[in-house]
C-alpha positions as CSV (number, residue, x, y, z in Angstrom):
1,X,17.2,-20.5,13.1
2,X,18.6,-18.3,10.4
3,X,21.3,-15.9,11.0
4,X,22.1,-13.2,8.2
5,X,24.3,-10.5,8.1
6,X,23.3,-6.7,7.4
7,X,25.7,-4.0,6.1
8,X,24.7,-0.9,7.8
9,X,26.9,2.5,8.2
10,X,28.2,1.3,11.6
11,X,29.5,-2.0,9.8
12,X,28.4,-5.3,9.6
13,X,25.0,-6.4,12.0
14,X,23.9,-10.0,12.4
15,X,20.1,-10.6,13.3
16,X,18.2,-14.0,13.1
17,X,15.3,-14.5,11.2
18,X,12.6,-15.4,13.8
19,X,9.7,-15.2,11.1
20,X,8.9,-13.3,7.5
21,X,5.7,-12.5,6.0
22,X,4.5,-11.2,2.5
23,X,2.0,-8.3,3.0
24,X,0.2,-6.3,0.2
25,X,3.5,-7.7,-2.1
26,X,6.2,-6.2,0.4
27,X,8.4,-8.7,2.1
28,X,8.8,-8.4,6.0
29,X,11.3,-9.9,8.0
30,X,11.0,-9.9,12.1
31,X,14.2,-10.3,13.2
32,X,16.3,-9.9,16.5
33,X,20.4,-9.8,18.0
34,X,19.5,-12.7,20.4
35,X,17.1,-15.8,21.0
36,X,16.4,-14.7,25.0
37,X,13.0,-14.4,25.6
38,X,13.5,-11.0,26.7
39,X,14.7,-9.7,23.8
40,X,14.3,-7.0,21.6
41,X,12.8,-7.8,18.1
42,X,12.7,-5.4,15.0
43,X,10.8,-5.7,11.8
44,X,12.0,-4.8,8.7
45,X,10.7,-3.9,5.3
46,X,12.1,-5.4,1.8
47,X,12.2,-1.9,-0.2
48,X,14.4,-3.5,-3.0
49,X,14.1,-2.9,-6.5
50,X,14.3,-5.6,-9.2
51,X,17.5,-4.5,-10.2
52,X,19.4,-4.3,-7.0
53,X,21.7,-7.3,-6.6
54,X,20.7,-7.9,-3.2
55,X,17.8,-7.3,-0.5
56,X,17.7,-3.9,0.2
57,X,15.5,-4.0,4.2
58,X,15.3,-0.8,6.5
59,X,13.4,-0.9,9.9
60,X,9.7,-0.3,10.0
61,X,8.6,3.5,11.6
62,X,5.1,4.3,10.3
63,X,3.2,3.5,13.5
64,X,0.4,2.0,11.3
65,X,1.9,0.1,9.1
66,X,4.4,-1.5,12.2
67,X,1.0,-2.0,14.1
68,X,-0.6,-4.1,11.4
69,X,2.4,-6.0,10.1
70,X,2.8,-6.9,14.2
71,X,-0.1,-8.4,14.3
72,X,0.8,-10.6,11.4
73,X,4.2,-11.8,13.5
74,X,1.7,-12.3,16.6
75,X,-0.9,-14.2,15.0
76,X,1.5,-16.6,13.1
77,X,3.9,-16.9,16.2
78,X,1.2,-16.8,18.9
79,X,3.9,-16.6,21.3
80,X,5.3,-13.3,21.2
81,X,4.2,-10.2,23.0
82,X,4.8,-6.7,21.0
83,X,5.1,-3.8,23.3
């Protein structure tokens, strides 16, 4: 499994890449600190520009949008639970 590395204003963050998906052209990532079962996955949202040098991703909030792009993850996984 892929491992990449985030720069965030607390420093460096590693996730792994547990799945992407391409939705409505906007890249999605689901990604999570450990391979437990029990733990806690995030997904995040590509909002780079063409001219950035590198992926630009912040973590979904709009209820909606993190409801339907969930359900993407769940069906393509079929093993993970969202809560």
């Amino acid at each position: 499994m892929e491992k990449i590395s985030f720069n965030t204003d607390n420093g460096v963050c590693e996730f792994y890449v547990i799945d992407e998906t391409r939705i409505s052209n906007c890249n999605y990532l689901l990604v999570s600190e450990s391979l437990e079962d029990e733990a806690e996955a995030m997904i995040l949202k590509d909002i780079s520009k063409e001219t950035d040098a590198e992926a630009v991703y912040v973590p979904v909030e709009d209820e909606v949008e993190l409801g339907a792009v969930a359900s993407v993850f769940e069906e393509s996984l079929g093993d993970i639970d969202f809560e």
